[in-house]
N, C-alpha and C positions, 0 to 999 in steps of 0.2 A: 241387282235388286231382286230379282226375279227369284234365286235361290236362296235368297233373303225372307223373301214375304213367303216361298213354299214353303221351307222348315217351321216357320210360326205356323202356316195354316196345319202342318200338321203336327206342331205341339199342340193348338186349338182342340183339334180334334180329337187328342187322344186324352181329353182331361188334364187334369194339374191345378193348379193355387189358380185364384182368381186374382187376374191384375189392376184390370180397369174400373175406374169408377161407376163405369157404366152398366160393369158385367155384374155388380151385386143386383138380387131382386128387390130388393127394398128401394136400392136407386132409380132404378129402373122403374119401376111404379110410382116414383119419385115426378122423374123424368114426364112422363107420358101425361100423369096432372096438370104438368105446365103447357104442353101442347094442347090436350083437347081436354081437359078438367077432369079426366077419370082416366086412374089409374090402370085399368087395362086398356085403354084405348092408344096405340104408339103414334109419330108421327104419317103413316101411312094411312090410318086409319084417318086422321083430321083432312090429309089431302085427296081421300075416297071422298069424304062427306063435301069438305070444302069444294072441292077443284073441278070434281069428275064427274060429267053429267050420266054418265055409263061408261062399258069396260073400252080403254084405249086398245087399239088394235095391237098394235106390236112395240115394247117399250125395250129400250136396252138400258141394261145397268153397268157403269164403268166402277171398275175396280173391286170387282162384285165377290170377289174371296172365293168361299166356299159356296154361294148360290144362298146365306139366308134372305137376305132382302127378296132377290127374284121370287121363292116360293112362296115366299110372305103376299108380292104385289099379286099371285095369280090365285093364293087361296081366297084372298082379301076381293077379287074380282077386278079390279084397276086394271088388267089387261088379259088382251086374250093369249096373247103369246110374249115369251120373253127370250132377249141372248143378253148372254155376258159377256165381257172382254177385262182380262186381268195379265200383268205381268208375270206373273206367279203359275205357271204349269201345277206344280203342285194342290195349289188350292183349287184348281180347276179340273183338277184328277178327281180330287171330296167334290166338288161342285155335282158333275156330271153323273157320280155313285149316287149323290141323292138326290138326283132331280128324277130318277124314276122314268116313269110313262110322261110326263110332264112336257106341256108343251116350251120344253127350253133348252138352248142350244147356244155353246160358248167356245170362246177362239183368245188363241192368245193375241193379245195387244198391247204393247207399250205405250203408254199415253201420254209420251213425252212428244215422240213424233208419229200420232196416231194419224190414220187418213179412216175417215167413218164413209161411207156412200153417201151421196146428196138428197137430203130430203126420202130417210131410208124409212125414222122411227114417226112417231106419235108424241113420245114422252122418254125422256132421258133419268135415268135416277144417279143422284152422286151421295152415297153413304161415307164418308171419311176418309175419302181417297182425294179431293181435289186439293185441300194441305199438303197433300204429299206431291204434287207435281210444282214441279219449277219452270216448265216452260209452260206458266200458266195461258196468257196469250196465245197461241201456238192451239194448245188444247180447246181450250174456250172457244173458240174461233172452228173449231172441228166438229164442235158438239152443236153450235149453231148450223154450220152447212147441214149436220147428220139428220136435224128436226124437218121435217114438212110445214110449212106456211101456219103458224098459229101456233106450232106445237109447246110441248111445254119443258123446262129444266127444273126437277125437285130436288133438294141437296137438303143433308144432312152432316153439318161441319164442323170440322174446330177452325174457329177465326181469331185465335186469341194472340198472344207474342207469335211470333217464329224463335222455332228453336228453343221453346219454354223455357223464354228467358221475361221470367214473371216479373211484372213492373214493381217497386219497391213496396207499395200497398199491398199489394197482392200478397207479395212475401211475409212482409209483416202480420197479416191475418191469418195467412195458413200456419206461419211456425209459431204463431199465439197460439192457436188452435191445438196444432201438434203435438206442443210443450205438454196439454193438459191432459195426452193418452198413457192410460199403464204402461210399461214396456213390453208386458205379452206383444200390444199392438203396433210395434215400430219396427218388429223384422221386417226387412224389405227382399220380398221373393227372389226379383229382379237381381239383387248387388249379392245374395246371399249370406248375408248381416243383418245386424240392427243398424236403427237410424239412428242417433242423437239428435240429429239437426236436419232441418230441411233446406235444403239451395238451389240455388238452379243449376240445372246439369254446365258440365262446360261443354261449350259449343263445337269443339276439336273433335270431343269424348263423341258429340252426337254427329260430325262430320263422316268419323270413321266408324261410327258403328250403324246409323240407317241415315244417308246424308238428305234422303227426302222426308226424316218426319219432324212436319210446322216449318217445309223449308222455305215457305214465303205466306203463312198463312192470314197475315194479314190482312194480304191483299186480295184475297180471295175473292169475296162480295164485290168489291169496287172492279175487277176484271169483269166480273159476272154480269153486272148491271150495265156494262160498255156495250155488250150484245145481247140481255135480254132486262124487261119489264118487270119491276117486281108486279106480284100480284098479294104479295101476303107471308109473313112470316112466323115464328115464336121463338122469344130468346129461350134458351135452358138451361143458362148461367152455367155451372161447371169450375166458374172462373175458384172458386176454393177447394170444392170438392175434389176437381180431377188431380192438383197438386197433393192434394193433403192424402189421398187413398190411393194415387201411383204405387203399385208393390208390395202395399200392406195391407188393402184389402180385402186379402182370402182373412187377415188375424181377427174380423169380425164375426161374431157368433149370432146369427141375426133371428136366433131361437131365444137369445137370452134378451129380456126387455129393457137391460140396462145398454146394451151394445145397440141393439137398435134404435134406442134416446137417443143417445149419442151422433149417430149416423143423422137423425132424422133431426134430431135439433140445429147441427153442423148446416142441415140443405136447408134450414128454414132462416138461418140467420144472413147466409147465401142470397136466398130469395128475397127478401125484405132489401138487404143492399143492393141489389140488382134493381130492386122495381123503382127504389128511391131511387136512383140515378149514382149511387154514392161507389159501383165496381160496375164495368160492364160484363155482356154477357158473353163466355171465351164460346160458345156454344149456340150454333141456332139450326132451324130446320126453316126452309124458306121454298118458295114456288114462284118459278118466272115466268112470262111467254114470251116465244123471241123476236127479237126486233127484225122491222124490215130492212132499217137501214141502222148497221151495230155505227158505235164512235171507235175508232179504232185510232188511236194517237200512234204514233211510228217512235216516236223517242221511246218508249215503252217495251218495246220489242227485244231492246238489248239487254234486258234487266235478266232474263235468265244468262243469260251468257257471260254475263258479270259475277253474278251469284257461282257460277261452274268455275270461273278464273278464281274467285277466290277458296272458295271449295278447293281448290290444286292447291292454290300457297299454300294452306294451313296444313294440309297433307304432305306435303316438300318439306314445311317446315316442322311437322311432329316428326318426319322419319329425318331428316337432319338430328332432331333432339336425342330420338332413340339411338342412334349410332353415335353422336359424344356419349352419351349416360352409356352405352354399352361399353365405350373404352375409358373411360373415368374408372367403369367397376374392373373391368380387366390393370389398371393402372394398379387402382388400390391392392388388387391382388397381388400385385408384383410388389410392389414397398413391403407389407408384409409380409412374403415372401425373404424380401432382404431382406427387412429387421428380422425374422427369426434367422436367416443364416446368419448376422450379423453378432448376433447375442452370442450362439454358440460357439463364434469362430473368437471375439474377444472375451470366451470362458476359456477356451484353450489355451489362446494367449496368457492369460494371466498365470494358469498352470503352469506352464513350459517353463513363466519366468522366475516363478516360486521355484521350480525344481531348478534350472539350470543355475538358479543363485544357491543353490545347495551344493555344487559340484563345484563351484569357483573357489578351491579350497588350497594351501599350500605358499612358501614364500614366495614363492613368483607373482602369482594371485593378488599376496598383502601388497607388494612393493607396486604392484600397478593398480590398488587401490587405493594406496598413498600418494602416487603421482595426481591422481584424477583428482584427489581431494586438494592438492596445492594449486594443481589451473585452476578449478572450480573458485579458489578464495581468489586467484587472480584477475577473474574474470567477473566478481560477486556485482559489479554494477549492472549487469547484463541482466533485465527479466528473463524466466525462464518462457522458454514456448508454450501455448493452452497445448492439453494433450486431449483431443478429443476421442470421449467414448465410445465405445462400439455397444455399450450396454444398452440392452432396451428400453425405453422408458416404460415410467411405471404407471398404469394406467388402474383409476378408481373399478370398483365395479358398478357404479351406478353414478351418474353426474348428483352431488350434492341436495341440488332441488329438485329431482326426477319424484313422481307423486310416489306413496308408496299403495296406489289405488287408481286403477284404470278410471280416468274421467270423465267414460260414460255410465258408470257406476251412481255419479252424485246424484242427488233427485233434485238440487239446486239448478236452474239451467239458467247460468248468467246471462246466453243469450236472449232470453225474452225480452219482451217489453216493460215496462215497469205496468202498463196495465194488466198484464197475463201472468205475472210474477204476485201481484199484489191480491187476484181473486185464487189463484191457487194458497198464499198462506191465510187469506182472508176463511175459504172454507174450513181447509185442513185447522184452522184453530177454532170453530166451531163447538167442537164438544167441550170447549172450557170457561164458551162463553165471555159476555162481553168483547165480541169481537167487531169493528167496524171498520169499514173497506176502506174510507177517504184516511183512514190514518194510515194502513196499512202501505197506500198506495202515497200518500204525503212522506212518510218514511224512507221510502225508495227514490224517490226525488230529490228529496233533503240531503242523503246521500251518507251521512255520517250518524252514528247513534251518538246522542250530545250526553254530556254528562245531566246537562238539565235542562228543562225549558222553561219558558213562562207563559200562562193561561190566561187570556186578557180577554174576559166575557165569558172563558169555556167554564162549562158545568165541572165541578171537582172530581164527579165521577168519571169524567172522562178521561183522568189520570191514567189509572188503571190499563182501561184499552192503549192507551198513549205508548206506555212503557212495553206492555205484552210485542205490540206490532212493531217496536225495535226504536220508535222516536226518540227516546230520551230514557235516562236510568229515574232520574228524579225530577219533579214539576213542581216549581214556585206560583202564586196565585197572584195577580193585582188584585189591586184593592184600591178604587175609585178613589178621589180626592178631588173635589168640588171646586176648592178654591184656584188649586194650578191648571184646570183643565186635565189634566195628567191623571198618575195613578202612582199608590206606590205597592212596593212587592211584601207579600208574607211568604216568606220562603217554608222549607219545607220542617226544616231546624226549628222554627220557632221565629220570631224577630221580623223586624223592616228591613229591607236594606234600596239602595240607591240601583234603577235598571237599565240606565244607560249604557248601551254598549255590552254588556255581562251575558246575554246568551245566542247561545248556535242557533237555537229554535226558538222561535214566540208563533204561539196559535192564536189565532184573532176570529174572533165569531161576532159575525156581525148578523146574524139569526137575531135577535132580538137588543132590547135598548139595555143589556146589564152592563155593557162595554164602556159606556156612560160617554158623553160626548168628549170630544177632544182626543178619544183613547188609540186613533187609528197613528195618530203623529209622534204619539208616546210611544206605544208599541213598534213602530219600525225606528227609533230612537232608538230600542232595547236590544236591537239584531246586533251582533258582534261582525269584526268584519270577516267576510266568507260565509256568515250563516243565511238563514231563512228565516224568511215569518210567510206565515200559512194561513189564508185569510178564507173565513169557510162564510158561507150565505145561502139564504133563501133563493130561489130564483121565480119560480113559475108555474102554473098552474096547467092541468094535464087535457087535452083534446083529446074528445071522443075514439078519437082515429089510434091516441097513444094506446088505448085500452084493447083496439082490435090486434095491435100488433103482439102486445104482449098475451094477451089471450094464443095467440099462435105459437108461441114460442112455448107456454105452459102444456099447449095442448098436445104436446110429442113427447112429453114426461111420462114416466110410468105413473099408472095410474093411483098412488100413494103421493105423489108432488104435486098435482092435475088440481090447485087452488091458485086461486086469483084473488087477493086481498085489494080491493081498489082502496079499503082505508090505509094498505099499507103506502100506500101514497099522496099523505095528505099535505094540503097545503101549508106550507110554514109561513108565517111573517115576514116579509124582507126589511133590510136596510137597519139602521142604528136610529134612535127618535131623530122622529124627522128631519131625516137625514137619509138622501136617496141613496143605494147601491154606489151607484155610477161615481158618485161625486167622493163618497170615502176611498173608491179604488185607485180613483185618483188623486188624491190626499199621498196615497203610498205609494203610488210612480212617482210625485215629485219630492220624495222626502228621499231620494236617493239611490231607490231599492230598485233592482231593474227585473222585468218578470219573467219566470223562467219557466212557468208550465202551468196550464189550467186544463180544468177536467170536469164533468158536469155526472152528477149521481142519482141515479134513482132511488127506489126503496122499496120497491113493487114486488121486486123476485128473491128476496134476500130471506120468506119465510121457508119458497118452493125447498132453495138452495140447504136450508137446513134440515127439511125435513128427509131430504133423497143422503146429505151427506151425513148425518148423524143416526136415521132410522138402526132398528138393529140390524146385525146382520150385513152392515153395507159395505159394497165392493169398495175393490179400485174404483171400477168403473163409473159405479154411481158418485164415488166423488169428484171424476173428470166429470162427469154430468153436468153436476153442480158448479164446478169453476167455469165451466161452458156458458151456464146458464146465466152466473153474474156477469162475465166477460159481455157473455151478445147483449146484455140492458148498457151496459158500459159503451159497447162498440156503437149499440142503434143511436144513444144520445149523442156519440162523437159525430155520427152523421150527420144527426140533426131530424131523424125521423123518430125521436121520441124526448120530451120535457123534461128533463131533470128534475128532481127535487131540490135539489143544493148545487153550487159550486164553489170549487176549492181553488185558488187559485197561490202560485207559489212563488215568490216574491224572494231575490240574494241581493246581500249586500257586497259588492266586489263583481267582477266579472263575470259573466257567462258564456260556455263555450256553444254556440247555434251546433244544434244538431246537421249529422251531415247529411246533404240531401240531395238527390241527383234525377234529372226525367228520366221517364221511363222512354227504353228506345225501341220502337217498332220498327224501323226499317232494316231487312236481313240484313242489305248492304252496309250500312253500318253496323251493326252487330259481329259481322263478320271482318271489318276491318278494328274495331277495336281488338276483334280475337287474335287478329294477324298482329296487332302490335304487343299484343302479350307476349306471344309465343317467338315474335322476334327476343322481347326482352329475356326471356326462359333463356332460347338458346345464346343469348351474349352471355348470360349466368355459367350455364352451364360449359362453355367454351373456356370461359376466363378458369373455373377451378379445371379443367383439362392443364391448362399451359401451370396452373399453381401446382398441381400432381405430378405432371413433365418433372417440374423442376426439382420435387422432393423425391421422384425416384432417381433421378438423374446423382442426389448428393447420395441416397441411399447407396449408390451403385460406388461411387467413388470411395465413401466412407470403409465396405465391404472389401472392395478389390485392396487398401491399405491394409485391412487387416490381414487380407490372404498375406499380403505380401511379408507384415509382422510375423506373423507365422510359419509362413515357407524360413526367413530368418532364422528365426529359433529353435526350429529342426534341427537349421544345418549348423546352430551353437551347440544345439544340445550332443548333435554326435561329433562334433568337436572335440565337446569336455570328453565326454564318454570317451574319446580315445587317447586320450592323459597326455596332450600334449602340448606343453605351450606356445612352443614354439608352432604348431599348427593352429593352435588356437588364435596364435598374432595373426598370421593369413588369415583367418576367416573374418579377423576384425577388418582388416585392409576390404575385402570383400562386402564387408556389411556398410563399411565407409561410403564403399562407391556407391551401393544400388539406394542407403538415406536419403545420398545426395539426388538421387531420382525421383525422390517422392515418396517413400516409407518414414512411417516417424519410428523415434531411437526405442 
């Protein structure tokens, strides 16, 4: 590990692309807001102000790198003197070049099985290093003997998965997120590629390449608070940011105003989820002091040593995997190998036999070719033998369905969400107007473009938008009818016709009373089976609080989107005449339909979005801008930290498949034992096509050595004839008789 962490400190040092999220300045200013409300103030500064009644005497920093934190704590005054301790020689080489005249002095330590002196420091600093140890007990339990009677522990951490293995939320918001960046911005430094897609890394991949980063960082706090007191922390969320800009955050230009929207809109919609409770924070900076008497549980203690056992299997079992894959491709090579000797030993064959049939000339010749043709009728009950080829097959140059376009190409990404897929065509159709999100987003749910739909309350013009955003080719209208409760249709043709059962899609708007009563039992009457009806309404009216948040989210816009229309979210009417919400919805659960996805819409940021995505002149980037900006009014309602204007709820007739859904798993040990049953599974895969390639070079080899053998034959035919003899010629057939009967075919 050690020559691990040196080589980064000194790619650190010598420059290059910026990786971390943390390392952009715009984040970083970001950052330090959340800790002490201003932007240049970092968390060092909050725990001077907070913590420190004056400078601590002697503070040690573990894992301390290159020495920035130290010269930071002594410019800053927090102590008078500082030492580091780090695994990494290297980084501690740059450490000790820049610490100058400086009262600071550093020693290699592994802080796995570190021994500190008792009762040495004042104050302890942990900058992003205690994630990375796994004998976290073991440590923790070091850095409390290492404090004097009171002293204090400041950490700065990541506590979020271990092994960045991001919970399914998590994921889902970053690759929303993601989907919505130009492609400039998805090279990933790190893989030296583009990205398509965002995932979480595999846990093998990050065994074998740095097996301490997030190797147990969960559990980090909850060790820390067994031996010391909180006194005070600040979450700095990350939990979006540090996935979504791992690698690709040097492709931000944070000079241009549209790239820095983007960055600063991404951390605001971050924060808003974070404060509302709806993601926690993968990120905090906190201050302990130590106990006198730590809880130190004993079952506890085996947990690193667990974590290292499994660590080994999955290392046993990658280099297991690598050596079958190494001799699979050695195998493959060899079959190939004999099919091309194969081809050209059964082209020779075939020559030899053309020619030496050329040379079987003369009456001796006829009359034992007339013999052969009378056994032959003799013996006509007899199937002949399969003669198998030695020819090579013949192989396509491209399998049938192979794309004829790299499918990181498309700008289509099926993987998103149907809500990140629907504000991405929602803006991008923008400039042709008439565009509306809940169709857009109703569309992708629905799943199928219907040939037609039917409108039951919807406004005629909402045809148009209907068709544009993929719902339907053509929309029938009800037309109320008093006497049945019901309604009947004017289709698009001209004419009435009867609606039971006849479309894929019916929209039902229950926004005001034109729907006319009775219409909600008719309309899910008129669903065909397998389609949809899509039932739209009013909901509810907006809290003061709704207005601060979107205020914040505007307020990161360039300053050309930087409006707030509060009339653009005005209260609609709910329900059908007198006729609650609640109770039509339920009219349509019990008329069959079973519900398959609801979603709640604002209407606040849909002018910003247009004005940043259709302005002249507008980027890429301003239009991920804008999909951003409709996404977080989308994502903040789904939390539940802002009022909807409308909801759309989406209602099939026939089946529904539940989406798949699975907890997220914090603990390494499990993590790592599901990985250990992957990669068992890998290598049974990969074992089983070893003994399937055994067996086809094994017929390859058999099929080969036959034909040598046809061949070596018909040499010794050919110089047979070649010496005009037939009576030599009989010998060599005597000859050829015996060695068939050995296993050459005739």
């Amino acid at each position: 590990m050690g020559a691990l962490w040196s080589a980064e400190a000194e790619a650190r040092a010598g420059g290059g692309p910026v990786l971390d999220w943390s390392a952009l300045p715009s984040i970083n200013r970001i950052i330090n807001r959340r800790i002490t409300g201003d932007e240049d103030g970092d968390w060092l500064v909050w725990l001077r102000d907070e913590f420190a009644d004056g400078p601590f005497d002697l503070g040690l920093s573990i894992g301390c790198g290159t020495g920035e934190v130290d010269r930071a704590v002594l410019e800053l005054g927090l102590c008078s003197r500082m030492e580091g301790v780090d695994v990494a020689e290297g980084a501690l080489e740059v450490a000790r070049r820049l610490a100058g005249d400086r009262p600071l002095e550093y020693r290699r330590e592994d802080l796995e099985t570190v021994s500190i002196e008792p009762g040495r420091y004042d104050i302890i600093f942990s900058a992003a290093t205690l994630h990375h140890i796994n004998n976290l007990e073991s440590c923790v339990a070091g850095l409390h003997a290492g404090l004097r009677e009171g002293g204090l522990l400041a950490v700065c951490e990541y506590t979020g998965p271990p092994r960045f293995q991001w919970s399914p939320e998590q994921l889902r918001l970053v690759s929303d997120i993601f989907s919505f960046l130009p492609w400039r911005c998805r090279y990933d430094h790190k893989i030296s590629g583009t990205r398509r897609r965002l995932e979480r890394p595999e846990v093998c991949s990050m065994v074998t390449g740095d097996p301490s980063e997030a190797v147990r960082s969960s559990e980090v706090l909850g060790v820390i608070e067994r031996y010391f007191e909180p006194l005070g922390s600040r979450p700095i969320a990350g939990t979006l940011l540090n996935p979504l800009l791992a690698g690709i955050a040097a492709n931000f230009d944070e000079s241009s105003e549209s790239d820095l929207a983007f960055l600063r809109l991404a951390a605001e919609l971050e924060e808003l989820l974070v404060e509302g409770g709806a993601l926690p924070s993968d990120f905090v900076v906190a201050v302990y002091r130590r106990r006198s008497d730590p809880e130190i549980p004993n079952a506890d203690l085996e947990r690193g040593r667990r974590v290292r056992e499994g660590e080994r299997v999955i290392e046993e079992l990658l280099a297991r995997f690598a050596v079958l894959e190494r001799s699979n491709e050695e195998t493959v090579e060899r079959i190939e190998a004999a099919r091309r000797l194969a081809g050209e030993t059964g082209a020779e064959v075939s020559r030899l036999q053309e020619g030496n049939a050329a040379l079987k000339t003369g009456p001796l010749f006829a009359a034992a070719g007339l013999a052969r043709k009378l056994a032959g009728r003799r013996g006509a009950g007899a199937a002949p033998a399969a003669r198998e080829s030695t020819r090579p097959p013949v192989r396509s140059a491209a399998p049938a369905d192979a794309p004829l376009v790299p499918a990181q190409l498309f700008e289509e990404l099926t993987w998103a969400t149907p809500e990140a897929v629907s504000a991405r065509r929602f803006v991008d159709g923008l400039g042709c107007g008439g565009e509306v999100l809940w169709l857009r987003w109703a569309a992708l749910v629905a799943g199928a473009r219907a040939a037609r739909a039917l409108f039951v309350g919807m406004e005629p013009a909402m045809a148009g938008p209907a068709v544009r955003a993929g719902l339907c080719a053509e929309v029938d209208q009800a037309r109320a009818v008093e006497a049945s409760g019901g309604f009947a249709v004017e289709s698009a043709e001209g004419g009435t016709a009867e609606p039971s059962g006849r479309y894929e899609v019916v929209l039902l708007d229950l926004v005001d009373g034109r729907a006319g009563a009775g219409s909600a039992g008719a309309a899910a009457a008129a669903v065909a089976e397998g389609g949809a009806l899509v039932a739209v309404s009013a909901v509810g009216r907006p809290e003061p609080a709704d207005y601060a948040r979107l205020e914040r989210l505007l307020e990161v816009l360039p300053e050309a989107a930087r409006q707030l229309s509060r009339k653009g979210r005005t209260v609609l009417p709910g329900g059908l005449e007198d006729r609650p919400k609640a109770e039509v919805l339920e009219e349509l659960a019990d008329s069959g339909l079973i519900l398959e996805a609801a979603r709640g819409f604002g209407s606040a940021l849909g002018d910003a979005a247009s004005l940043l995505a259709c302005r002249q002149g507008a980027s890429d980037m301003d239009r991920a801008v804008a999909r951003l900006l409709v996404y977080s009014e989308g994502e903040l309602i789904r939390a539940g930290l802002l009022e909807p204007a409308m909801e759309v709820v989406v209602y099939r007739r026939g089946s529904v498949t539940a989406p798949a859904g699975s907890e997220p798993v914090t603990d390494i040990l499990a993590i790592q034992e599901a990985e250990i049953e992957r990669l068992r599974g890998k290598v049974s895969e990969v074992t089983a096509r070893c003994d399937e390639l055994d067996d086809e070079l094994r017929a390859r080899l058999e099929a080969l050595e036959r034909a040598s053998l046809d061949l070596h034959l018909l040499r010794m035919e050919k110089n047979a004839l070649e010496d005009s003899g037939f009576a030599r010629y009989r010998g060599f057939l005597e000859v050829f008789a015996a060695r068939r009967g050995r296993g050459s075919r005739s």
